[in-house]
C-alpha positions as a printed Julia matrix, in Angstrom:
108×3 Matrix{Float64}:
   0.0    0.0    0.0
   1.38   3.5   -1.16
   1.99   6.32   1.83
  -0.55   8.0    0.59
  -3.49   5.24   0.89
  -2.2    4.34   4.6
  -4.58   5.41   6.89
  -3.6    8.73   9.03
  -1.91   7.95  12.13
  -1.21  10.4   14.44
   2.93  10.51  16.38
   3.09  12.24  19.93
   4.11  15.31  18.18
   0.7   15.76  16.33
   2.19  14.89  13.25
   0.76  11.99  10.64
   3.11   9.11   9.35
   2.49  10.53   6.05
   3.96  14.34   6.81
   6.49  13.09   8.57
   7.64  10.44   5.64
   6.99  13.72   2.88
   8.93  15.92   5.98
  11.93  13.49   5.38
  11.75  12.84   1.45
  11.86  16.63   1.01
  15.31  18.32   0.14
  17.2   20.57   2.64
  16.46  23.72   0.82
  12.93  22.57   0.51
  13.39  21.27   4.89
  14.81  24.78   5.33
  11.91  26.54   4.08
   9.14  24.32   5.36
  10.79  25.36   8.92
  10.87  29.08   8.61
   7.21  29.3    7.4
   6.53  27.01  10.59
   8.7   29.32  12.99
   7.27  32.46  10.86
   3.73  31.16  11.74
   4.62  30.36  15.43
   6.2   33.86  16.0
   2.93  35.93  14.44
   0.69  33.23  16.64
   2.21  34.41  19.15
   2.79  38.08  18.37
  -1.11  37.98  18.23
  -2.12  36.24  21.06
   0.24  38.74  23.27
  -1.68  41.86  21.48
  -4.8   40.69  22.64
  -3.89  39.6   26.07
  -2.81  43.26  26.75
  -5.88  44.98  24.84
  -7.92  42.77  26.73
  -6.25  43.97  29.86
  -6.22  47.63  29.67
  -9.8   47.36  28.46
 -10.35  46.0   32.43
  -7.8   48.37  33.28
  -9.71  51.48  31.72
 -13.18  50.17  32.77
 -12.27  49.28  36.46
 -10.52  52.88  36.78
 -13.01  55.11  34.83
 -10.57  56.52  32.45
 -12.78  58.41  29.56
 -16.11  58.77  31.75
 -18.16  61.16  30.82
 -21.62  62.52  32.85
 -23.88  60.47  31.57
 -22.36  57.36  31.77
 -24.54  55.29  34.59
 -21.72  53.25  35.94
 -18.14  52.43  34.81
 -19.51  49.63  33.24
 -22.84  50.81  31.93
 -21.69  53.51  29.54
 -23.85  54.89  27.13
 -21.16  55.89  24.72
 -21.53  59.59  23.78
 -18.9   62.26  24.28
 -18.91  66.39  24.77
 -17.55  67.75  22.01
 -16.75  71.89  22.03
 -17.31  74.11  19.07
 -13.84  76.41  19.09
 -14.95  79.19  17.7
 -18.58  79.77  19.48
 -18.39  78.01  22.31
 -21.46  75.84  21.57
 -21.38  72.18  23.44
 -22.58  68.92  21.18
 -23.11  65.51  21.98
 -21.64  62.49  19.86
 -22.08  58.84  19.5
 -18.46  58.69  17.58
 -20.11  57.5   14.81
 -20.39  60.98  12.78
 -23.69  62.01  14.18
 -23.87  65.32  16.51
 -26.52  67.18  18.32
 -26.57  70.31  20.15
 -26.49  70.09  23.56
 -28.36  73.37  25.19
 -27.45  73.53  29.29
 -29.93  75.24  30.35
C-alpha cells in the first residue's frame, strides 16, 4: 500500500506518518523553508495572542478605573457611549455617538 493510501496515524508530536515520511523525502532547501514558514507562523501566533492579552487587559484596566467617563455614563460599566464635544470658535457644546452624528447640547 502506497503512503498515501495508509490510513492517518497520528505521532506524539501531532504529526501523521504521512507528513512526517513527505517531511523526510523533502530536500534541505525545501526542509529549510518548510521550517521558517513554521517558525514564521509560530512567532505571528504568538505576536497575536500577546496583542490581545494586553488589549484585553487595559480594556479592564480602563473600565475598572473610569478613564474616559463622561456625565452620563450610569456606571463604569454601563456607559452609554456619547462624548462632549466643544465648538472652538462659538463656544457651543454637542453631543456624539463617535459615529459621525452630533446634536446640540443646550445647558440650560
Amino acid at each position: 500500500m502506497s503512503p498515501i493510501h495508509q490510513p492517518a496515524r497520528i505521532t506524539p508530536g501531532g504529526l501523521s506518518v504521512f507528513t512526517i515520511q513527505h517531511i523526510e523525502s523533502m530536500t534541505t532547501k525545501q526542509t529549510e523553508g518548510y521550517e521558517l514558514a513554521k517558525g514564521a507562523m509560530q512567532y505571528i501566533a504568538e505576536c497575536l495572542i500577546i496583542c490581545l492579552i494586553l488589549m484585553i487587559g487595559f480594556n479592564v484596566m480602563r473600565l475598572s478605573c473610569g478613564w474616559g467617563m463622561e456625565s452620563s455614563d450610569k456606571s463604569r460599566w454601563n456607559r452609554s457611549g456619547l462624548t462632549i464635544r466643544t465648538d472652538q470658535k462659538t463656544g457651543i457644546e454637542y453631543l456624539s455617538d463617535g459615529h459621525g452624528g452630533l446634536v446640540r447640547r443646550d445647558t440650560r
